[in-house]
C-alpha positions, 0 to 999 in steps of 0.5 A: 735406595735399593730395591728390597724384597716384597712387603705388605704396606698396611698404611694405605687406607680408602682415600689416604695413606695413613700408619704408625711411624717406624713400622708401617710408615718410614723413610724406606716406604716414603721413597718406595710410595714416590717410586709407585706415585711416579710409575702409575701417573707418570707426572712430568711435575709433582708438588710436595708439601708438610705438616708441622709433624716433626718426621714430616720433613724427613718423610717428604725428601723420602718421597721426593727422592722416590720421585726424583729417582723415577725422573720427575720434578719436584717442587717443594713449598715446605710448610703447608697445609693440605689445601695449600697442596689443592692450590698448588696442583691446580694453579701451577698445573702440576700433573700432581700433589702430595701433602704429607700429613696425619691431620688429627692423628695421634702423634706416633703417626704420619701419613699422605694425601695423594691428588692427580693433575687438576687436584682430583682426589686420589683414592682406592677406586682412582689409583691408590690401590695401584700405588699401593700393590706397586709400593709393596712390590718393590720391583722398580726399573733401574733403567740408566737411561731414566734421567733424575728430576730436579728439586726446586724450592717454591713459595706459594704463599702470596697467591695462595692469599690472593686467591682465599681473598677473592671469595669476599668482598673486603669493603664488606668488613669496612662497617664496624669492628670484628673481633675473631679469635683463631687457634691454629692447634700449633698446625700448619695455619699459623703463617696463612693466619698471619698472611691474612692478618696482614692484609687485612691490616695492609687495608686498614680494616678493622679486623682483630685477629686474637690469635692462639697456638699460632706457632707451629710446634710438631709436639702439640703442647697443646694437644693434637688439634681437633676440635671435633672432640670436645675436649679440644674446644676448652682453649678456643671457647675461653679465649672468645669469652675472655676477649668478648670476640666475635666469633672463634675459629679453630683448625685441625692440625692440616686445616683442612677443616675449620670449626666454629664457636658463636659470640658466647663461646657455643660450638656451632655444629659444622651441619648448620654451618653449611646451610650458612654457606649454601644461602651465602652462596645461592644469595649471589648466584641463584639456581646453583647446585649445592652438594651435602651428604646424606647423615643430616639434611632436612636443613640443607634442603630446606635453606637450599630450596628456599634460597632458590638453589637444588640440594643433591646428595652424595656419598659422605667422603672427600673423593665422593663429594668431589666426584659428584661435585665435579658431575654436578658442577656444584657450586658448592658442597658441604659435609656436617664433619666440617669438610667444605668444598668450593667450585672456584677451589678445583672442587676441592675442601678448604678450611680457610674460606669457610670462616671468611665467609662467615665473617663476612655474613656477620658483617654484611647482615648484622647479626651474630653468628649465634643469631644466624644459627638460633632459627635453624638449630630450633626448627632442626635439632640433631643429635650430633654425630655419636659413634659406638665401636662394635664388632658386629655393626652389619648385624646391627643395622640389619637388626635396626632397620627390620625393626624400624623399616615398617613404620618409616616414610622412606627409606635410603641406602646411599651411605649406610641406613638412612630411614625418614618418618613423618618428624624424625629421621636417622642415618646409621653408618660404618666408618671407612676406617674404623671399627665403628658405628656412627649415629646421626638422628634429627626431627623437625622442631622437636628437641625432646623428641630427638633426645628421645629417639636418639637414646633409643637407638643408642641402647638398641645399639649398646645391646 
């Protein structure tokens, strides 16, 4: 492609690059982000890889050519999720990883996430503003001396297994049957469901997948997947009760995420769920550190406490608890958006291992995971994580913070407004994305309070 003048490129966001297709995303700025990526890094080897978006392939070439055109090699391992890209960074020791993906986004977007060598998060304070003035220059040498990369086609999908596999112990689902549903959203998961599918029959385990939108279709006939919203749940909750299943598990459209429904169907807020992976964690290798953001907490430090670990709280965002977890070396790190991150995964968040491990707690305890789940809800009930869009959410959390402040235990600023008192606690934030205000709230032991709490900051809020 030939260089063409200036423009601004509006696509590039705090840790990603994400924009409406046509105008702020297309071919022409695929190639240009390729070109940038390759003159700020100056990688020798770059993975690539897609969603199921129907322009996902088309913007992949793009920048694979943009990469190609700047002499580095591309390795190309198609359809994948996001953590396939973490996998392929780190394992093969690439000098870095694209995925291009919008995740969860409407179907009029697409968009990349970006990772240096080792599979470390590139985002606006670690490049992705360099990529993004160098992309909108446009001004790329033509130097004839630049010899092009090569292209070459890879399959990954075997060791990617292997190494999800070696988070659980498989002779711990020998004991009795375990019945899962899984809805990939028609994402990128269904060929690591069915990969997995087959190893667990390969060892003659009595493992049921009951499995759902497994096929990938990039026009999402079932809507886009994410099971954050509400509305997204239908499919998953009654599939687990029409097959008395265990446990459901559903993925957004990238399954970097994964959510979880208990043996009747109820959504199981992702906060507890990383309480349940800390404990599982802190079982094996106690005096580990285990890192959660600061929007609810009083669980996750009262599991990791108890199971002889140390909780340490970071910013909420992906290149956040990276950073931190990589300074701490935490074994692990979780986020109540269901974002989980791993140690032995290059510090990276994965949604494959997080239900493994589950189901392996249902197995080697005995209990349901509305069993597991029960005591933790009653001792700290939340909210759930509402967001208002507002115009004027700086004055607002000032506002709430003078009126609340004097009568508050402490007080914290890490990520927004957080503000503890003797049986409640509140964090309010701004989204990075959005012109959004978000409120979590949570208290010990006490639903009516919380309910109570909640509804009057909502109309502080709402006024």
């Amino acid at each position: 492609m030939d260089n063409k003048k200036e423009q601004k490129l509006t696509c590039f966001k705090a840790y990603d690059i994400r924009g409406k297709l046509g105008t702020e995303l297309n071919e022409d700025i695929a190639w240009r982000i390729g070109r940038a990526y390759a003159q700020c890094l100056k990688p020798k080897k770059v993975v690539l890889g897609g969603d199921v978006r129907e322009t996902s392939e088309a913007l992949k070439m793009a920048l694979a050519r943009g990469l190609m055109d700047a002499g580095c090699d591309v390795f190309d391992i198609g359809l994948s999720g996001t953590e396939e890209i973490y996998f392929a960074t780190f394992h093969l020791e690439m000098d870095g990883g694209i995925e291009v993906t919008a995740s969860h986004n409407p179907i009029n977007y697409n968009g990349m996430k970006l990772v240096r060598q080792g599979a470390q998060p590139i985002s606006g304070d670690t490049g992705l503003h360099e990529i993004q003035r160098l992309a909108q220059e446009n001004n790329f040498p033509t130097d004839a001396s630049i010899k092009p990369g090569q292209y070459t086609k890879i399959d990954l999908l075997n060791d990617y297994v292997d190494h999800l596999l070696g988070y659980v112990n498989l002779d711990n689902f020998r004991h009795k049957p375990l019945k899962l549903v899984i809805n990939s959203g028609n994402g990128a998961a269904g060929h690591v469901v069915d990969e997995l599918e087959k190893r667990f029959s390969d060892a003659k385990l009595p493992v049921q997948l009951i499995k759902i939108h497994n096929n990938p279709d990039g026009s999402f006939p079932h809507g886009i997947p994410n099971p954050l919203l509400p509305e997204s749940r239908q499919d998953t909750a009654n599939a687990v009760l029409a097959n008395n299943a265990d446990m459901g598990i559903a993925f957004d459209g990238d399954f970097d995420r994964c959510f979880l429904f208990d043996e009747n169907a109820n959504f199981v807020e992702g906060y507890y769920i990383v309480g349940l992976l800390a404990e599982a964690f802190l079982r094996k290798q106690k005096g580990e550190k285990v890192i959660h953001d600061p929007r609810l907490v009083w669980n996750t430090i009262d599991i990791v406490t108890e199971s002889g670990g140390v909780p340490v709280m970071s910013k909420t965002g992906h290149a956040f608890i990276k950073e931190r977890m990589r300074k701490e070396n935490a074994i692990y790190g979780g986020e109540m958006s269901a974002h989980h991150y791993f140690r032995d995964f290059a510090y990276c968040d994965s949604g494959m291992i997080p239900w493994m491990l589950v189901a392996e707690l249902l197995m080697t305890t005995g209990k349901t995971l509305g069993d597991l789940v029960k005591a933790r809800i009653e001792k700290f009930p939340v909210s759930g994580e509402i967001n208002r869009k507002v115009t004027n959410a700086v004055q607002l959390i000032a506002k709430i913070e003078q009126q609340y402040l004097p009568h508050a235990v402490s007080v914290d600023y890490t990520d927004g407004l957080s503000l503890t008192f003797e049986q409640w606690r509140f964090n309010l934030r701004t989204s990075n994305t959005e012109p959004l205000l978000r409120l979590n709230v949570e208290t010990k032991g006490d639903y009516a309070l919380m309910e109570s709490k909640r509804d009057e900051l909502l109309l502080l809020i709402n006024s």
